[in-house]
N, C-alpha and C positions, 0 to 999 in steps of 0.2 A: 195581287188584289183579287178577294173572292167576289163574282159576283151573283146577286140574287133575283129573282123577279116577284116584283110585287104589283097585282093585277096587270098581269101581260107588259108590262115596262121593263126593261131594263135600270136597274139598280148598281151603281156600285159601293159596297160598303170601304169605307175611308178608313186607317189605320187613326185609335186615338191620337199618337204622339205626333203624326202629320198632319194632323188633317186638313188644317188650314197654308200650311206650308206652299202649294202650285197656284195661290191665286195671285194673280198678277193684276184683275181687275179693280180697281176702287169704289164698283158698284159692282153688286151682283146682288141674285134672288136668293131668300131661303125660304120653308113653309116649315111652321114649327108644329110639334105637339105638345101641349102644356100639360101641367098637371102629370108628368111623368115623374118617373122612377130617380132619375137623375139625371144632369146637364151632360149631354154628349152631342156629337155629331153621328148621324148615326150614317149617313150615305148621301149621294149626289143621283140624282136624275138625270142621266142624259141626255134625254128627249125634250128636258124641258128648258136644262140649264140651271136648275134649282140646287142648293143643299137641305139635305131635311137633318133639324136639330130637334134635339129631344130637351125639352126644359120643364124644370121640379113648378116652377112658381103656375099657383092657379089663373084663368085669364080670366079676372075680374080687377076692377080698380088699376088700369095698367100695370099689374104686376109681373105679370109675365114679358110684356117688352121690356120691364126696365130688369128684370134677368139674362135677359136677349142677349141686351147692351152689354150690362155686365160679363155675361160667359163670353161676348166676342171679342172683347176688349183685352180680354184675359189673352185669349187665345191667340190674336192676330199680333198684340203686343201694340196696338192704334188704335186709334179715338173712332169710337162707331157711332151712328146714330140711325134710325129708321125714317128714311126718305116717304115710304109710303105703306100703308097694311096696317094700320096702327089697331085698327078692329077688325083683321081679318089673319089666317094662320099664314096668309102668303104676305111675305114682304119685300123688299127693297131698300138693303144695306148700304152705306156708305161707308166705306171706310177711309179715315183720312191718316194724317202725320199725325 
């Protein structure tokens, strides 16, 4: 696992085919960046506890949570929804069965 610092934090960047693979929580935090290049997970904060995803969809008209939803749903193989952040880039996942 390489890792990198961005603005003096500790970063770890997460392998695509794992990434969501070690979570054992059914809530946890992500902060996304919209308007990007393509949906990934791009690393985990460990200072904060966060995952930072990268998502294509613009954040206007809830577009970009409802991509959120979508990549994580994909990803985790369970029903996600956002608990809280709905207008802000930091959220609060749930993941259910």
């Amino acid at each position: 696992m390489e890792i990198i610092k961005i603005r003096q934090k500790q970063i770890f960047r997460i392998p695509k085919k794992s990434a969501f693979l070690g979570i054992k929580e059914e809530i946890f935090k992500v902060v996304i960046k919209p308007n990007s290049l393509s949906n990934e997970i791009i690393g985990f904060n460990k200072d904060k506890g966060e995952y930072l995803i990268k998502i294509k969809a613009r954040p206007e008209d809830n577009k970009a949570n409802k991509e959120l939803i979508k990549f994580l749903s994909n990803v985790l193989g369970k029903r996600v929804k956002i608990k809280s952040g709905f207008k802000s880039r930091e959220k609060i996942i749930e993941a259910g069965s």
